[in-house]
C-alpha positions as CSV (number, residue, x, y, z in Angstrom):
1,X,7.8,-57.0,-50.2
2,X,6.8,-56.7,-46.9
3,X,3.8,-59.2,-45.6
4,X,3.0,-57.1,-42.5
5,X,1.5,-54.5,-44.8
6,X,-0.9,-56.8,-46.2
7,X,-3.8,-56.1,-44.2
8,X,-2.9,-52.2,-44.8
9,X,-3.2,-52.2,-48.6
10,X,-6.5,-54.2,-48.7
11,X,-8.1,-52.2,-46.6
12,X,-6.3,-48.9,-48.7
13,X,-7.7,-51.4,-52.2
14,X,-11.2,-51.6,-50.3
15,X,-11.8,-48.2,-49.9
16,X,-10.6,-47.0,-53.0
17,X,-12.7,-49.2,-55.1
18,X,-15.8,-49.2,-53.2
19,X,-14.8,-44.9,-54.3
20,X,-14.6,-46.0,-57.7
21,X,-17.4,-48.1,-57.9
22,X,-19.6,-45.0,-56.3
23,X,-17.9,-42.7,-60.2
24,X,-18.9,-46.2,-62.3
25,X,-22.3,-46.6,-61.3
26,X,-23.1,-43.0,-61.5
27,X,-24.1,-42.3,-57.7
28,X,-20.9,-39.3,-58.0
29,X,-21.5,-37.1,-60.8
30,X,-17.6,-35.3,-62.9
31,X,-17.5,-31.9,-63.8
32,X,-17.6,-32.0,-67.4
33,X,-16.5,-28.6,-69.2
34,X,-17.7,-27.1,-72.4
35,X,-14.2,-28.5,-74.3
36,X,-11.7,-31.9,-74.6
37,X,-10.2,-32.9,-71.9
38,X,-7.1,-35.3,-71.7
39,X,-6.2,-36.9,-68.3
40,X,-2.5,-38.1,-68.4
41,X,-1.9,-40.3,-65.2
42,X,-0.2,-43.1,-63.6
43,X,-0.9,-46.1,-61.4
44,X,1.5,-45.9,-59.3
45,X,2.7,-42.7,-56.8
46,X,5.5,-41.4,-59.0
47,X,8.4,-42.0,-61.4
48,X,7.1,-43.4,-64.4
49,X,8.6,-40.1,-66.2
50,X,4.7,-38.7,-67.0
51,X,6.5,-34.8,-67.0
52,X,8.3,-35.6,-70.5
53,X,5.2,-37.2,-72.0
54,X,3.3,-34.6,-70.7
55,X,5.6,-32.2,-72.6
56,X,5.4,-34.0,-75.8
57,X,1.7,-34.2,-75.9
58,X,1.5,-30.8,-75.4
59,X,4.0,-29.5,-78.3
60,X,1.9,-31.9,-80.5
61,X,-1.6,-29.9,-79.5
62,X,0.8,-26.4,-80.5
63,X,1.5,-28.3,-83.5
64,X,-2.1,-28.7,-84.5
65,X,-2.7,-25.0,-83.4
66,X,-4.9,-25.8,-80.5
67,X,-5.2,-23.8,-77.2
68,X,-4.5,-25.3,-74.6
69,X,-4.8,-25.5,-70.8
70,X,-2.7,-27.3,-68.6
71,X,-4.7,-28.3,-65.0
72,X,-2.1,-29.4,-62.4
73,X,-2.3,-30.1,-58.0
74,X,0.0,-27.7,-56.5
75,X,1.2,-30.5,-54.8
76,X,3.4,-29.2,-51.8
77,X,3.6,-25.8,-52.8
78,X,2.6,-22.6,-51.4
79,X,-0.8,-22.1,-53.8
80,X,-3.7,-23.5,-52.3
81,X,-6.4,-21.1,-54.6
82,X,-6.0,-22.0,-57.9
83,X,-4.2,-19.7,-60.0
84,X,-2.2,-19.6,-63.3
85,X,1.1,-20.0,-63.1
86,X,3.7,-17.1,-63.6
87,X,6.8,-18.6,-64.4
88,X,8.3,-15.0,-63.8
89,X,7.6,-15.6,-59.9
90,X,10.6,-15.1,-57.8
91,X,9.6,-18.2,-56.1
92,X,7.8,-19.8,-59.0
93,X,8.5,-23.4,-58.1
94,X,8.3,-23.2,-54.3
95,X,4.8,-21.4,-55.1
96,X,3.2,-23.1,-58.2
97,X,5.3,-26.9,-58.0
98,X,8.1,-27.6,-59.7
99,X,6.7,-29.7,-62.4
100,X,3.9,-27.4,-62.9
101,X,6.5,-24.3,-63.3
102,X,8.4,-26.5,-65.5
103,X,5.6,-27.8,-68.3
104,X,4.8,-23.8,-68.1
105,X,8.7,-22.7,-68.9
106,X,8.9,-25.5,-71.8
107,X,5.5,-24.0,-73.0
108,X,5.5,-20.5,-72.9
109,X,2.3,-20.8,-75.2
110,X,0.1,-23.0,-73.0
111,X,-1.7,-21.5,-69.6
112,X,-0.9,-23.7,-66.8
113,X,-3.1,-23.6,-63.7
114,X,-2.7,-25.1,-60.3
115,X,-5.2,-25.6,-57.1
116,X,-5.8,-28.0,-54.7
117,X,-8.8,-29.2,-56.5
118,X,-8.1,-30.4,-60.2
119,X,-12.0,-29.7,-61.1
120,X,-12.0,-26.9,-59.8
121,X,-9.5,-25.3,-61.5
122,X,-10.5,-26.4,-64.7
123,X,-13.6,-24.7,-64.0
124,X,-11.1,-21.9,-62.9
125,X,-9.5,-21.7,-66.4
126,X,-11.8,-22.3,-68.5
127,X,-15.2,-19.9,-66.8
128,X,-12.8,-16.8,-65.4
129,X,-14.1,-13.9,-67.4
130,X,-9.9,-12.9,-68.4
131,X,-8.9,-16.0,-69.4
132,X,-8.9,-17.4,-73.3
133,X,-10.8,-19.3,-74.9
134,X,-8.9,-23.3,-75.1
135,X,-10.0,-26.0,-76.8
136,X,-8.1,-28.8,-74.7
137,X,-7.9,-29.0,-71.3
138,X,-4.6,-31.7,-70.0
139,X,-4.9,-32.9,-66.9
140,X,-1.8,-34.0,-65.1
141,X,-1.5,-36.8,-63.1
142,X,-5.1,-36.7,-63.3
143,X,-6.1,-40.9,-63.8
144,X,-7.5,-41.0,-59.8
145,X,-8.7,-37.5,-60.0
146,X,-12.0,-38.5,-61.1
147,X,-14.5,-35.8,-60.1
148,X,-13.2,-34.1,-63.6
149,X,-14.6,-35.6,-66.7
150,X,-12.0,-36.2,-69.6
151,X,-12.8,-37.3,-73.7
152,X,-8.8,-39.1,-73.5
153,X,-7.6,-41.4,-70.6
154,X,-3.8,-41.8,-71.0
155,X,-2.2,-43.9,-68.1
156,X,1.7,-43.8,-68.1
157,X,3.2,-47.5,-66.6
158,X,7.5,-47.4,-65.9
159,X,8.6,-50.2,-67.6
160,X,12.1,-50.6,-64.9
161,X,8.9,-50.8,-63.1
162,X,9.0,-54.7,-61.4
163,X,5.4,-56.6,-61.9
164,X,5.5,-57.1,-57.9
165,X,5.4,-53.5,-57.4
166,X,2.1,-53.1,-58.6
167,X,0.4,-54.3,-55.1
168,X,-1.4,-51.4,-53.5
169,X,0.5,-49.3,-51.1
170,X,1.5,-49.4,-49.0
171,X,2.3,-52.8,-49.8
172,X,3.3,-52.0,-53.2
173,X,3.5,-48.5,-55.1
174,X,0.1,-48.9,-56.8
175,X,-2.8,-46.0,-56.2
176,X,-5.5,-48.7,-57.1
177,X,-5.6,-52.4,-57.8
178,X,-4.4,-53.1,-61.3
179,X,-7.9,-53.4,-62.6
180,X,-8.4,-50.0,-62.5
181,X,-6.5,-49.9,-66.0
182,X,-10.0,-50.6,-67.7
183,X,-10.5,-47.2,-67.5
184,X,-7.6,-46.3,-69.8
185,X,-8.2,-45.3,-73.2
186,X,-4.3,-45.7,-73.7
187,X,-1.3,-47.2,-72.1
188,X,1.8,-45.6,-72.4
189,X,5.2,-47.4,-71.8
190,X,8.3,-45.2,-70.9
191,X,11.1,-45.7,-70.2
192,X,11.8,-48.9,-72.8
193,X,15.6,-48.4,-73.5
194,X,16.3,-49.4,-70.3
195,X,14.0,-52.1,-69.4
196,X,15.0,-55.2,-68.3
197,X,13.0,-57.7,-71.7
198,X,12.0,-60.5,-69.2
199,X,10.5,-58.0,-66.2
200,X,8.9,-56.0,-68.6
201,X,7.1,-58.9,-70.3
202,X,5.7,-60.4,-67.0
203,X,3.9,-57.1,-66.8
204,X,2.7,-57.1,-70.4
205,X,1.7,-60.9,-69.6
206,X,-0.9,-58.9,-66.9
207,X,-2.5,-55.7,-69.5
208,X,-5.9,-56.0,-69.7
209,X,-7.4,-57.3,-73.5
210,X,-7.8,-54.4,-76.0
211,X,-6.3,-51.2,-74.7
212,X,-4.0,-50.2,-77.2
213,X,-0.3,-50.0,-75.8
214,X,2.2,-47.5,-77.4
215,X,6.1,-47.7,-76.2
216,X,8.9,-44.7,-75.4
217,X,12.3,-44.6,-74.4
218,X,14.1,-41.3,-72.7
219,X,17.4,-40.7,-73.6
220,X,19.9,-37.4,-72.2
221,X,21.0,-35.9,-75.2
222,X,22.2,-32.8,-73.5
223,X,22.8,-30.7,-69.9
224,X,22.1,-26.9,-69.4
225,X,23.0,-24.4,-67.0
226,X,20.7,-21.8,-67.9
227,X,22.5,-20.1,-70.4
228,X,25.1,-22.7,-71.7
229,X,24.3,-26.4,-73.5
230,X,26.6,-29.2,-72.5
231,X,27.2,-32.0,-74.9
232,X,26.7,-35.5,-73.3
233,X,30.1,-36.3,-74.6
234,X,31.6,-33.5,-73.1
235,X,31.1,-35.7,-69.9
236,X,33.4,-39.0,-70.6
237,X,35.8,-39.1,-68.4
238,X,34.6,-36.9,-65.7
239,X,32.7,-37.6,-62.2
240,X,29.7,-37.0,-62.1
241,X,27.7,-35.3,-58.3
242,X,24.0,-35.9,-58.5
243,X,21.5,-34.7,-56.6
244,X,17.6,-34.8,-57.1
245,X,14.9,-34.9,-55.5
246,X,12.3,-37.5,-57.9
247,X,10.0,-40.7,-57.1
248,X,13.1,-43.1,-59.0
249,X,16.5,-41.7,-58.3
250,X,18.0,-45.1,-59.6
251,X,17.0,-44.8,-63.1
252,X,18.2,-41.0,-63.3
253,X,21.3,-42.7,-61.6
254,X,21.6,-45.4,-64.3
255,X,21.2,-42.9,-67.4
256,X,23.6,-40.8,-66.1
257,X,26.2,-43.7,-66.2
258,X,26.2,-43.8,-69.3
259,X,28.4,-40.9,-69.6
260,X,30.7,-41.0,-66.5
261,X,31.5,-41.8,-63.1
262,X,29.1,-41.2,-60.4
263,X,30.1,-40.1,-57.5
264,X,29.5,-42.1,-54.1
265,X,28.4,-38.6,-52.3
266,X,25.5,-37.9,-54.8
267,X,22.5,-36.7,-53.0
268,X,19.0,-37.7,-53.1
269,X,15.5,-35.9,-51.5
270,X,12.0,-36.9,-51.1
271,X,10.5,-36.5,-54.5
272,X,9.2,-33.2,-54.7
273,X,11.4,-31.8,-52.1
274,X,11.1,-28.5,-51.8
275,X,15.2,-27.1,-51.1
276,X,15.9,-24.8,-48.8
277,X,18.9,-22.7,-48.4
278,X,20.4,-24.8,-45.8
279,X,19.6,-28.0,-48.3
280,X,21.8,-25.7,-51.2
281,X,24.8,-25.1,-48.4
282,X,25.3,-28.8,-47.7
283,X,24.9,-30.1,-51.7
284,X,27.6,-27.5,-52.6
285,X,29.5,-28.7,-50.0
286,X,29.5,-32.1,-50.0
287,X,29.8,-31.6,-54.1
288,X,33.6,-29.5,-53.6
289,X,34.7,-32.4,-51.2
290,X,33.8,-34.9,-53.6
291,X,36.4,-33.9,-55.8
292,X,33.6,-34.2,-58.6
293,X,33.7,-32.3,-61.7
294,X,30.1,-32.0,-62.7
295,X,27.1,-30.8,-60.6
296,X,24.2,-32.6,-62.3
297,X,20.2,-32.5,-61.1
298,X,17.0,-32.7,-63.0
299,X,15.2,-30.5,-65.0
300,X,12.5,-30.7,-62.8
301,X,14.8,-30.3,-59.4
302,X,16.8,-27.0,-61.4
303,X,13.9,-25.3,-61.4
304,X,13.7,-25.2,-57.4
305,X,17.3,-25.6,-56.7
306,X,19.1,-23.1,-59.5
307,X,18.6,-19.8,-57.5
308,X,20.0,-21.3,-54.4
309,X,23.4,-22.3,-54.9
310,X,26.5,-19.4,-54.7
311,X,27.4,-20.4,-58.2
312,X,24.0,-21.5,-60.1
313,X,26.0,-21.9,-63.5
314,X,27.7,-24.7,-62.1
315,X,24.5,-26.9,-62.0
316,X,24.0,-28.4,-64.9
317,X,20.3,-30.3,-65.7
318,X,19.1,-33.1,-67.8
319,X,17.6,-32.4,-71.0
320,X,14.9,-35.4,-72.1
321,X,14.4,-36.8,-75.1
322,X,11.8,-38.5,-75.5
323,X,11.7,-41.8,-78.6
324,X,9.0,-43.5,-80.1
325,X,9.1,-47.1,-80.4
326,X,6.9,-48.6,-82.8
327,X,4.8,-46.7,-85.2
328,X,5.8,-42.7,-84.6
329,X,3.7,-40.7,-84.3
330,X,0.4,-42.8,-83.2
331,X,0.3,-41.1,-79.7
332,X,-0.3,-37.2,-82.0
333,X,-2.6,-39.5,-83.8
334,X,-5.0,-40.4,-81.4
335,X,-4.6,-36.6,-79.2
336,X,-5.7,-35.3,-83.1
337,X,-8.9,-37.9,-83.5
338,X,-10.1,-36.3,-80.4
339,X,-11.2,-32.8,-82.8
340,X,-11.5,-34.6,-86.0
């Protein structure tokens, strides 16, 4: 940690809850809409792996034969209005985001919308005189975004995460001072399968009394290309070039040694980078002088990066898959008590 930047986050801390404090006591109103809404959030800026959780609370809604609406921030990408996403776009990702492009690819059922304004494009969504009628608004990243009423406050933490972490930034990688988890209605662990027991439990040690606390691991069960499946094991004994551009390269780094040698060139962006042609040129390059045998990148980075490369079969992404741990399916459970 750095002590310098002490003064920084309690001034960042200040602000922020005097803002929340302003939503608690009612002096700022939400926008509530005319169905459920379910915020799925984080405390920290990024990396606790909210996408794939995101994704499975969504196929659980599908399940129950719900409509629903995703609401996401076109967070830097070209939409500013908000829109719905068209995943058909020639520049889907660069225009919509690339996680927004990606829960709508997974989904081809659910309407995902983006703006700069997650209340106002709810109210986007769910007033425009074309769209249909949902009965479940999701809000991603939405746990800050308080302007927008929701019935279900998930909050995602990273177990990998370390308990020192959780100062505010920029101190720390915390959006709001750890108290700020009263609000949750849930608290989702992910990540457990590759926690360290000890770290994990100081952070435990620090969960406020009475939220209920569910637990998921991520595993890569498979790689894609677009057209082809690659088993995991189809990867021993071969070097591995990875590039991405995500909030927590070193855990995508650590699952992917599981399965083979990483190479020393592997590339890493800001999270959320948006690639570029020149970006493609050098990542093909630098991955043919590694001497490297597989191109690997996220799901969330292929969806940006695919079209770019002379030879987009040879970039292979991560499929997630994502494991209770505890009672299964508790997490559908409480998403289904919502309409019951």
């Amino acid at each position: 940690m750095k002590p310098y930047l002490k003064p920084l986050s309690f001034l960042y801390d200040r602000i922020v809850g005097f803002k929340n404090s302003l939503y608690d006591r009612g002096v700022i109103g939400a926008y509530k809409p005319e169905v459920k809404v379910i915020s799925i959030g984080n405390l920290t800026v990024g990396g606790t792996g909210k996408t794939p959780i995101t994704d499975f609370c969504l196929k659980a809604l599908a399940q129950d034969g719900k409509k629903v609406a995703v609401v996401s921030r076109s967070y830097r990408a070209d939409a500013s209005a908000s829109t719905r996403v068209d995943v058909t776009h020639p520049h889907a990702a660069r225009y919509y985001g690339d996680e927004p492009v990606l829960l709508a690819q997974a989904n081809p059922d659910v309407n995902v919308f983006v703006g700069d304004s997650k209340w106002r494009t709810a109210e986007y969504a769910t007033n425009h005189p074309h769209h249909p009628k949902f009965d479940v608004i999701v809000v991603d990243d939405g746990f800050q975004h308080r302007k927008l009423h929701r019935d279900l406050n998930i909050v995602i933490l990273d177990a990998t995460e370390p308990w020192a972490n959780y100062q505010v930034v920029p101190e720390g990688r915390a959006r709001e001072s750890w108290d700020g988890l009263q609000r949750a209605d849930l608290i989702l662990f992910t990540k457990c399968n590759l926690a360290d027991e000890e770290s994990l439990k100081v952070v435990q040690n620090h969960l406020p009394l009475g939220k209920e606390v569910l637990y998921f691991g991520y595993q890569i069960v498979e790689l894609g290309n677009g057209s082809e499946i690659m088993s995991t094991d189809e990867l021993k004994g071969k070097k591995i070039f990875l590039v991405s551009a995500i909030a927590r390269p070193d855990v995508f780094e650590k699952m992917m040694r599981v399965y083979g040698e990483i190479s020393k060139k592997s590339l890493h962006y800001r999270d959320h980078h948006q690639y570029t042609n020149e970006d493609a040129q050098k990542i093909w390059a630098e991955f043919e002088k590694s001497g490297a045998d597989v191109l690997v990148t996220t799901s969330k980075d292929a969806v940006k990066l695919r079209r770019l490369l002379p030879d987009p079969n040879k970039l292979w992404s991560t499929n997630l898959q994502v494991t209770e741990f505890g009672t299964k399916g508790r997490l559908h459970e409480v998403i289904g008590q919502l309409f019951s």
